[in-house]
C-alpha positions as CSV (number, residue, x, y, z in Angstrom):
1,X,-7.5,-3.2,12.3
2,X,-10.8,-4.4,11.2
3,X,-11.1,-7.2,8.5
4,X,-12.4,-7.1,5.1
5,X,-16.3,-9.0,4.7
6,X,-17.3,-7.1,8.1
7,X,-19.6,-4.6,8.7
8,X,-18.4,-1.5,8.7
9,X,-18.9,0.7,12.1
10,X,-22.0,3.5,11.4
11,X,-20.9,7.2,12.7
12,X,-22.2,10.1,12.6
13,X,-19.5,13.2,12.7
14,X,-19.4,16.9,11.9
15,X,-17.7,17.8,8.2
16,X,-15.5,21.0,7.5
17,X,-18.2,23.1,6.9
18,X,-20.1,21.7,10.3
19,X,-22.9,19.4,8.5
20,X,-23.4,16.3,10.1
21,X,-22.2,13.3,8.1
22,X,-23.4,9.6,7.8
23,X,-21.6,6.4,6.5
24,X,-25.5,5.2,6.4
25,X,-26.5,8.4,4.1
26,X,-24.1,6.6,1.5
27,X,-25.6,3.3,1.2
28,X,-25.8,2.2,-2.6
29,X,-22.0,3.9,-3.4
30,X,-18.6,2.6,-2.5
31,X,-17.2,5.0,0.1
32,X,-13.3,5.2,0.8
33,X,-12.6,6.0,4.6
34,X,-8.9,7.0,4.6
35,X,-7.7,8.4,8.2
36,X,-4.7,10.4,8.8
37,X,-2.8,11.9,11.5
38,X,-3.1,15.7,10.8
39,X,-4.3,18.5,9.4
40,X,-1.5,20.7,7.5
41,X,1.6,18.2,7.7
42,X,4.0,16.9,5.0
43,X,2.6,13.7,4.6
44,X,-1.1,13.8,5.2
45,X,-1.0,17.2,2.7
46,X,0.5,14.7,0.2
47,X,-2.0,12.4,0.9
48,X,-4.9,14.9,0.9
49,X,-3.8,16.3,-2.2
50,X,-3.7,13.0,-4.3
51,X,-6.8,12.1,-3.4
52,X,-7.9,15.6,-4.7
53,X,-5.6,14.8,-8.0
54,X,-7.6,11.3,-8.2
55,X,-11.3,12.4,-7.1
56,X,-12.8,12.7,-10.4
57,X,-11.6,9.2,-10.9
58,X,-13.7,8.4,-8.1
59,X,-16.6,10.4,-9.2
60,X,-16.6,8.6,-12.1
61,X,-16.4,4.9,-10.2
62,X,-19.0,6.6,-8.1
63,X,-17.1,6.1,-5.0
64,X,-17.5,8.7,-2.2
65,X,-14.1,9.6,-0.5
66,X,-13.7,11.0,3.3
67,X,-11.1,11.6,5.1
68,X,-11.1,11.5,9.1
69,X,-8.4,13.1,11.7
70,X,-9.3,14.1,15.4
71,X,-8.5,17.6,13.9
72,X,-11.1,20.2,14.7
73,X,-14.2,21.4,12.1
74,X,-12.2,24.5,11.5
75,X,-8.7,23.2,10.9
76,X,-10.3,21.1,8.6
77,X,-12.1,23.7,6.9
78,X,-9.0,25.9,6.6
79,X,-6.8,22.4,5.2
80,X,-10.0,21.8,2.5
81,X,-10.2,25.7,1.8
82,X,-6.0,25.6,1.5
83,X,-5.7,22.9,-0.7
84,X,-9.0,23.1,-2.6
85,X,-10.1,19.6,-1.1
86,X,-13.2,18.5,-3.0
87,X,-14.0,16.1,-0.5
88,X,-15.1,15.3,2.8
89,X,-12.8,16.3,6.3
90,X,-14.6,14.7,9.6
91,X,-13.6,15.8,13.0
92,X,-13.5,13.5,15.3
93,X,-11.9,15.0,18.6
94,X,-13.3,12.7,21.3
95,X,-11.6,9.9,19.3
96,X,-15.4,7.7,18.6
97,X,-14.8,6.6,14.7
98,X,-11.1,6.4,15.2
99,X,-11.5,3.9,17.9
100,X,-14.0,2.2,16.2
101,X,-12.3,1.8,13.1
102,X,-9.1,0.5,15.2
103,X,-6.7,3.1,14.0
104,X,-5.7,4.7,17.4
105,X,-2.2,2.6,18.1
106,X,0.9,3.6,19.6
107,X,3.7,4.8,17.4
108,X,7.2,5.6,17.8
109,X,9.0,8.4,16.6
110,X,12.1,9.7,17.3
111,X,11.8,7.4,20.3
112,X,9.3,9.3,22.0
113,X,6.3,6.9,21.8
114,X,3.1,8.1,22.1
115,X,-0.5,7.6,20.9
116,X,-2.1,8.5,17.9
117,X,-3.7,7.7,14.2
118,X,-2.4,4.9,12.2
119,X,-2.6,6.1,8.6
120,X,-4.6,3.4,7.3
121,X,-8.0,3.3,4.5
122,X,-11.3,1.1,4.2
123,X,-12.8,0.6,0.8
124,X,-16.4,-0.2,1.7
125,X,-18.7,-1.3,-0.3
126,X,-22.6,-0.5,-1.8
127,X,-23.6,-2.4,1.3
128,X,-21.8,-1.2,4.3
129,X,-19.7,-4.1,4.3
130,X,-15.5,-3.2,4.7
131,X,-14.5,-4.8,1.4
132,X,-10.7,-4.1,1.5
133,X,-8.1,-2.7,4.3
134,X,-5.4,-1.2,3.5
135,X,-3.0,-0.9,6.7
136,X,0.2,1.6,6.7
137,X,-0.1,3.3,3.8
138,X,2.0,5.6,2.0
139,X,0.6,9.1,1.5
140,X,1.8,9.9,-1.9
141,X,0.8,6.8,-3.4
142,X,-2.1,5.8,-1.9
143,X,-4.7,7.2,-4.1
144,X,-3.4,5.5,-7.3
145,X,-3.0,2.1,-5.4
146,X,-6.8,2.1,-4.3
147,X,-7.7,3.2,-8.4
148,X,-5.2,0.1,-9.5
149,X,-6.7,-2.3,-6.9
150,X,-10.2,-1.5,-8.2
151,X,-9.1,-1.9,-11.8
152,X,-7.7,-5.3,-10.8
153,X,-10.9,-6.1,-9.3
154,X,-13.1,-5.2,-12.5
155,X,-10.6,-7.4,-14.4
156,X,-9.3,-4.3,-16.3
């Protein structure tokens, strides 16, 4: 994974609806960068969907959240469209941001092991600069977490 107080990796990736997307475009706004496995399964619905429960929290923080899969532009846009996402799917097929971002690991299941995304976030800041990792996380309580480390942060 890579480490807080490092600059974060610039991409440039298709969203659900087929607009090209820039981490640069957000500069001046915190931007949470939350990878998953896949589109349409238990736990990255879960996930999806308390982000979605939690975005106008981050509206109002002014925090910008994306998600990322390797999942194509149209399974994304039928997963936003299914689930009334209010936020940002990028595709990433060939793998670049994923790499990049150092969430491509092997995992075991079942036994079987086998390659593939390591549910994992970056908070990064006004600056481009990763300002928190958070590694392994759980999908139905992730959004609240990344709210109640903030309000630590702001000393609330």
């Amino acid at each position: 994974m890579l480490e807080a107080n490092t600059k974060a990796p610039l991409f440039t990736l298709p969203d659900q609806n087929g607009d090209m997307v820039s981490l640069s475009s957000f500069a001046g706004k915190k931007v949470i960068l939350y990878f998953y496995p896949r589109d349409n399964t238990p736990g990255c619905t879960r996930e999806a969907v308390a982000f979605a429960s939690a975005y106008q929290e981050y509206q109002a923080r002014n925090i910008v959240v994306i998600g990322v899969s390797k999942d194509s532009q149209a399974s994304h846009l039928r997963f936003s469209t299914k689930f009334e996402l209010p936020f940002i799917l990028l595709s990433d097929p060939e793998l670049q941001v994923i790499q990049a971002y150092d969430v491509w690991k092997e995992k075991k299941m079942y036994g079987k092991v086998s390659m593939g995304v390591v549910r994992s976030t970056y908070l990064i800041d006004e600056n481009g600069v990763i300002e928190k990792v958070f590694p392994k996380v759980k999908p139905d309580t992730h959004a609240a977490e990344i709210l109640s480390w903030l309000d630590e942060q702001a000393g609330k």
